[in-house]
C-alpha positions in Angstrom: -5.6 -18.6 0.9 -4.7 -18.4 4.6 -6.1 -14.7 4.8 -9.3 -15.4 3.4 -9.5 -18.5 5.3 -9.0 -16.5 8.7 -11.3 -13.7 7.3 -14.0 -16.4 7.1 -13.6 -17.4 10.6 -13.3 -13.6 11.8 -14.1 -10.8 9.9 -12.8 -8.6 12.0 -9.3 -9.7 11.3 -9.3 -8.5 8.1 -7.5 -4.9 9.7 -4.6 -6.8 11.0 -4.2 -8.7 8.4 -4.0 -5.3 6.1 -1.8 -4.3 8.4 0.4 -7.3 8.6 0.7 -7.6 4.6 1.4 -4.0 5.1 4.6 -4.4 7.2 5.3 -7.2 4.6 5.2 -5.1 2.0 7.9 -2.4 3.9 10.2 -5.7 4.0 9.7 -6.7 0.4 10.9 -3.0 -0.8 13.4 -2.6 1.7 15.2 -5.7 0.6 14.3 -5.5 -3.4 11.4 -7.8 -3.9 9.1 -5.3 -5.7 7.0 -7.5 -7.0 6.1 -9.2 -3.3 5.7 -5.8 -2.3 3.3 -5.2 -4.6 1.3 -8.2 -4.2 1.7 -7.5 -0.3 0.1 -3.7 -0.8 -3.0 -5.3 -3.3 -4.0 -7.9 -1.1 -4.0 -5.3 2.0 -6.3 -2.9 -0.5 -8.5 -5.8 -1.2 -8.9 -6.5 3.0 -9.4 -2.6 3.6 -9.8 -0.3 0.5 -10.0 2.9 2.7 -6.6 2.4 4.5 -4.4 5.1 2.8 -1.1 4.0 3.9 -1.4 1.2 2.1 -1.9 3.2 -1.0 1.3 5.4 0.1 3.5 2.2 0.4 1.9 0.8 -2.8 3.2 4.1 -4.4 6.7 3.7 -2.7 7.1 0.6 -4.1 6.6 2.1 -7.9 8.3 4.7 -7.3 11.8 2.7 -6.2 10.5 0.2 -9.2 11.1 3.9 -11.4 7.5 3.5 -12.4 6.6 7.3 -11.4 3.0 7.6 -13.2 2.1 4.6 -11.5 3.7 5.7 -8.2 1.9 9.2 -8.8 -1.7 7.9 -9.7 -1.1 5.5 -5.8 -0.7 8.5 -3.8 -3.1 10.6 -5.7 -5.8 7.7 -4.5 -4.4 8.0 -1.0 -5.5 11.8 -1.0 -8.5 11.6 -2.7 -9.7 9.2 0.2 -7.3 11.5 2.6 -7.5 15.0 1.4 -4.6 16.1 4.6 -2.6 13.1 4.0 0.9 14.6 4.7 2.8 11.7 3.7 1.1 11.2 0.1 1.5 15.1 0.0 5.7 14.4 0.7 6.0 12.0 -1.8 4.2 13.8 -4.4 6.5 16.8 -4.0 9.3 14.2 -4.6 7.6 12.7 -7.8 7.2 16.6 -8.9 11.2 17.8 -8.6 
């Protein structure tokens, strides 16, 4: 509620926003809390649905979760929106081995 709230006052704060649920959703999986880091990675999609990283640590978070088809279709989204992403292009190599 507090994002939309400060969307509404500034829409241009919706790309630091993304990018603070973003570093929130790094914490979450680095200390275990998938589903926060999932949640975390949505809500930054929903703020700004072109941001690929977001997809990559949305895909990340699956892939520590073990859940590698969903892992695999999040970084398949970050290319098709970044065709020379190198870091969905890393993990995908990973998910292939």
């Amino acid at each position: 509620q507090a994002f939309a709230n400060a969307i509404s006052v500034n829409p241009a704060s919706s790309e630091w926003l993304g990018d603070a649920l973003n570093t929130a959703g790094e914490y979450y999986r680095d200390n275990g809390m998938y589903r926060e880091s999932l949640r975390a990675y949505q809500d930054a999609m929903e703020l700004s649905p072109q941001k690929v990283n977001y997809y990559n640590g949305l895909g990340a978070t699956y892939w520590y979760m073990g859940e590698k088809e969903m892992a695999v279709a999040a970084w398949e989204k970050s290319l098709s929106l970044k065709s020379d992403d190198n870091a969905a292009r890393g993990w995908l190599l990973l998910a292939d081995r």
